[in-house]
C-alpha positions in Angstrom: 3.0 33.4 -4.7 5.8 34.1 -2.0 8.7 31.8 -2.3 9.7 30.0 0.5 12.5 31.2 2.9 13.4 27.2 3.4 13.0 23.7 2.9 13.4 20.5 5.5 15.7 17.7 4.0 15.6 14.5 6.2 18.3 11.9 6.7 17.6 8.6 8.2 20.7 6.7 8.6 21.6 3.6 11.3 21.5 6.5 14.0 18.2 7.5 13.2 16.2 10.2 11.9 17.2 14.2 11.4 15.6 17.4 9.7 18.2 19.6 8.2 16.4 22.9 7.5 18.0 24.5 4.3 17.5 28.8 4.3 17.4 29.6 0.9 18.9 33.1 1.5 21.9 32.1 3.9 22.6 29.0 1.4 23.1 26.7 4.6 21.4 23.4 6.3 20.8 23.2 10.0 19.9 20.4 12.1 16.1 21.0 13.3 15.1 18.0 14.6 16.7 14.7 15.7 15.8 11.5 16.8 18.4 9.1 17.7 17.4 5.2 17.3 18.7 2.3 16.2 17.7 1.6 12.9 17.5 -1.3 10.8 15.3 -0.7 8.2 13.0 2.5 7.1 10.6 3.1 4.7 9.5 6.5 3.1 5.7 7.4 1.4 6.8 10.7 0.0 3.8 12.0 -0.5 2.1 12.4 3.1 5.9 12.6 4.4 5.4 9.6 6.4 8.8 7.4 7.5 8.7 3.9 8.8 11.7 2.4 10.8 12.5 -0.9 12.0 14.2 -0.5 15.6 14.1 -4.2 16.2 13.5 -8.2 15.0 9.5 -6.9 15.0 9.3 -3.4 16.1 7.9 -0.5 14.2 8.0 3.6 14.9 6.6 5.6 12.7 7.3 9.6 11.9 4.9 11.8 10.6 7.1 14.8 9.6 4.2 16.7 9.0 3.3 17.2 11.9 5.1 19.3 15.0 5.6 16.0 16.6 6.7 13.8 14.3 7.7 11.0 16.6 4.6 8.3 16.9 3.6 5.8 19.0 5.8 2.3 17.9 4.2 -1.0 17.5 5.1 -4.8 17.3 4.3 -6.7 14.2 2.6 -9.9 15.2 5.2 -12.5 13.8 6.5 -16.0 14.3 8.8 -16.7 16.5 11.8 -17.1 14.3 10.5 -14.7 11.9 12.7 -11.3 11.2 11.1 -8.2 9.1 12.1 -8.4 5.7 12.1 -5.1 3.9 9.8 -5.9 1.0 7.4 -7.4 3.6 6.4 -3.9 4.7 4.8 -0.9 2.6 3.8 2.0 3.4 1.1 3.8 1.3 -1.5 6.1 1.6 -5.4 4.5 0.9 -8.4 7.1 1.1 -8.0 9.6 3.6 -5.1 7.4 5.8 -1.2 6.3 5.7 -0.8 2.6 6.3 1.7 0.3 7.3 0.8 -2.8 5.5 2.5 -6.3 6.3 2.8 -8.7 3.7 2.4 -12.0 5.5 3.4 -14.7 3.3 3.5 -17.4 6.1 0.3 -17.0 6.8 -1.7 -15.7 3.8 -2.8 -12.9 4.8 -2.5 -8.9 4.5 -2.4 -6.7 7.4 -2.9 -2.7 7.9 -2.6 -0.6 10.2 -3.4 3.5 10.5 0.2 4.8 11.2 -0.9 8.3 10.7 -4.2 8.6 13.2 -2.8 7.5 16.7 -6.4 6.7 18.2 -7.1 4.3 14.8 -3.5 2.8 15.1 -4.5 -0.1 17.4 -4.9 -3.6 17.0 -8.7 -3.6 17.0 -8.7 -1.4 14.6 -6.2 -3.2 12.3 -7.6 -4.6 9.1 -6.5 -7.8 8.4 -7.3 -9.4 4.8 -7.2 -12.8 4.0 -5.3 -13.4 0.5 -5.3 -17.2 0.4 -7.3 -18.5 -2.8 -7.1 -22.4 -1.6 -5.1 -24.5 0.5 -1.9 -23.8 -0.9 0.4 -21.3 0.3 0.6 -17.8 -2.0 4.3 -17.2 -1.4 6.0 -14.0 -1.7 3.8 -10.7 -1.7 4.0 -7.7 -3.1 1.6 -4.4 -2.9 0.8 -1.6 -5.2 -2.2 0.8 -4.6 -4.7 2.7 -7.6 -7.1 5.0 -7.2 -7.4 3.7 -3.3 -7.6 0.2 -4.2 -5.4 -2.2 -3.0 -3.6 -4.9 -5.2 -1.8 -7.6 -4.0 0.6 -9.1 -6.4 1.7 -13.1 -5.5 4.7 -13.4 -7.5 5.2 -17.5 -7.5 1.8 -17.5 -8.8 2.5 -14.8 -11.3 -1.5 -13.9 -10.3 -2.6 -10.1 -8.6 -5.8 -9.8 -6.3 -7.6 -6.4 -6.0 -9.4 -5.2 -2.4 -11.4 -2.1 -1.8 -11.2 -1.8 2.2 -13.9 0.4 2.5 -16.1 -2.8 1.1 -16.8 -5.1 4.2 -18.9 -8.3 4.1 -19.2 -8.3 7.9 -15.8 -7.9 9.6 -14.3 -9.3 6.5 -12.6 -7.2 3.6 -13.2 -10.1 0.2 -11.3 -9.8 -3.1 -13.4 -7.6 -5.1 -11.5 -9.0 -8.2 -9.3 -12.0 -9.7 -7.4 -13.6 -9.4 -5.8 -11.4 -12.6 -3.0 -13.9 -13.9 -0.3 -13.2 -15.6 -1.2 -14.4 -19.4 -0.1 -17.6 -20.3 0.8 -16.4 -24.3 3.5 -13.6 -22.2 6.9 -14.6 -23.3 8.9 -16.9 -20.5 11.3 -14.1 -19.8 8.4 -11.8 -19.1 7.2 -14.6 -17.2 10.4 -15.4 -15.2 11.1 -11.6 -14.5 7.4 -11.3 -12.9 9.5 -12.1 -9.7 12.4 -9.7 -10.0 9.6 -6.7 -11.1 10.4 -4.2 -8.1 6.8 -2.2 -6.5 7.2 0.7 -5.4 5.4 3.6 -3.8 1.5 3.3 -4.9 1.1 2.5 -8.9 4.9 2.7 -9.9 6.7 -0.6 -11.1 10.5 -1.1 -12.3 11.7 -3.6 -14.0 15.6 -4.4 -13.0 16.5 -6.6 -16.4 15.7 -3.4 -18.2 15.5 -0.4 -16.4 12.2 0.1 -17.7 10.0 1.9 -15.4 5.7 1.3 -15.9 3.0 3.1 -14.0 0.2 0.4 -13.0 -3.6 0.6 -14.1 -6.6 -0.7 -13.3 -9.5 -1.5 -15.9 -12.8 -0.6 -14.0 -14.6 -2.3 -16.3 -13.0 -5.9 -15.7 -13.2 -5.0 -11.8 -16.8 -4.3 -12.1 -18.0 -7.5 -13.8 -16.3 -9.6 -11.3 -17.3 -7.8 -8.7 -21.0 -7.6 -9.7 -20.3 -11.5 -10.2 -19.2 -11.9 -6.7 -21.9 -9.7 -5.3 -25.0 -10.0 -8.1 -27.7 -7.8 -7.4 -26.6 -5.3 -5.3 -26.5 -2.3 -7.1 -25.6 -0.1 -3.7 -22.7 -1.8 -3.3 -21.7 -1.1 -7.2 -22.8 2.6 -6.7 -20.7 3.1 -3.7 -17.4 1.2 -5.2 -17.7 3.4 -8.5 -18.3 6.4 -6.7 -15.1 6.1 -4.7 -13.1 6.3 -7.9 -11.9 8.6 -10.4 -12.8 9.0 -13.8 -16.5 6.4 -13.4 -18.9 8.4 -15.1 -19.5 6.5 -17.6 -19.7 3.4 -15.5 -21.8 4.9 -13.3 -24.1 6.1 -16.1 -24.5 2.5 -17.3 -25.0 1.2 -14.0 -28.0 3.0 -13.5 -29.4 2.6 -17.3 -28.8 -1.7 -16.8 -30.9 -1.2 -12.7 -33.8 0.7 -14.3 -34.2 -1.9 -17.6 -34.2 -5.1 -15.5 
């Protein structure tokens, strides 16, 4: 293959965003691009090349740096009235075919995303809002990882995780396809006490600060399909369609089919 003549490296600073393009053969970096703003926070999903900023107590602009116009339409998060944007209240991570911004509303329980890299899907009716409150108590701080396009929400003071597929609607609503998944009791109280200092980061990766260990997170398909087909008994579409949207199900799928045909 043909090496490339250059590379874009991008800064985003309290200024705002910039593409340096570095020429390989001239051995020097050029602005490309710049867009001044004010910025107060940014987040970066590496892999679609998709940056986040905070201009604001609630506002959001996205970049898509991808793309010949990489400055997107910016949008308010819906907040309360005293409430700031936190940094680890915000992800952004790629689910299926989209990039999301995802809002981790403690205060209210719930998890909210919106399409940040399709500007006619990035409106508020076409948000997707999931409810992550298990009872009456409040769930406390959030945190987000994403496998194989599912979507895991991790409450830390509960030391418990709840998995979502958000291509699996009952009605307008997106349930918990499985858990809560606790944290086991027989862990060791340090492992238990540093559940809340464990760092998630982009999609499946997790980092533990106390040790510098860093742990890639999986999902057992078989445990997410027995409470799933516990949740929703009988409906062996449904189990098709949330098996064949993931990697590596074969052999699910094969005994999915063998258990429909015998009973």
């Amino acid at each position: 293959p043909t090496q490339a003549e250059y590379t874009d490296l991008v800064a985003i600073t309290t200024f705002g965003v910039e593409v340096f393009r570095l020429s390989f053969d001239q051995g020097v970096a050029k602005s490309h691009k710049a867009f001044p703003a004010s910025v107060r926070l940014c987040w970066v999903e590496p892999i679609t090349g998709m940056v986040l900023v905070c201009i604001g107590s609630r506002t959001l602009q996205p970049f898509d740096l991808t793309s010949k116009s990489p400055k997107m339409p910016k949008f308010d998060l819906v907040l309360e009235s005293d409430q700031l944007i936190r940094a680890h209240d915000v992800s952004v991570l790629p689910i299926y075919d989209a990039t999301y911004c995802i809002h981790a509303d403690s205060e209210n329980n719930r998890v909210s995303l919106r399409n940040v890299s399709n500007p006619s899907q990035g409106t508020p009716e076409n948000d997707i809002v999931i409810d992550v409150a298990c009872d009456d108590r409040p769930v406390g701080d959030l945190r987000l990882s994403t496998v194989d396009n599912l979507l895991i929400v991790h409450c830390l003071d509960r030391g418990m995780s709840l998995i979502f597929d958000i291509r699996h609607k009952d009605g307008p609503l997106v349930p918990c396809i499985c858990g809560p998944c606790l944290l086991p009791k027989s862990a060791p109280e340090a492992e238990q006490a540093a559940w809340s200092s464990w760092r998630f980061l982009s999609g499946n990766t997790v980092v533990m600060p106390t040790t510098g260990a860093v742990f890639r997170l999986r999902v057992d398909m078989g445990r997410v399909l027995q409470d799933f087909r516990a949740r929703f008994p009988g409906d062996l579409v449904a189990v098709m369609r949330l098996l064949l949207r993931r990697t590596s199900c074969r052999e699910h799928i094969v005994r999915a089919l063998r258990r429909a045909l015998s009973s």
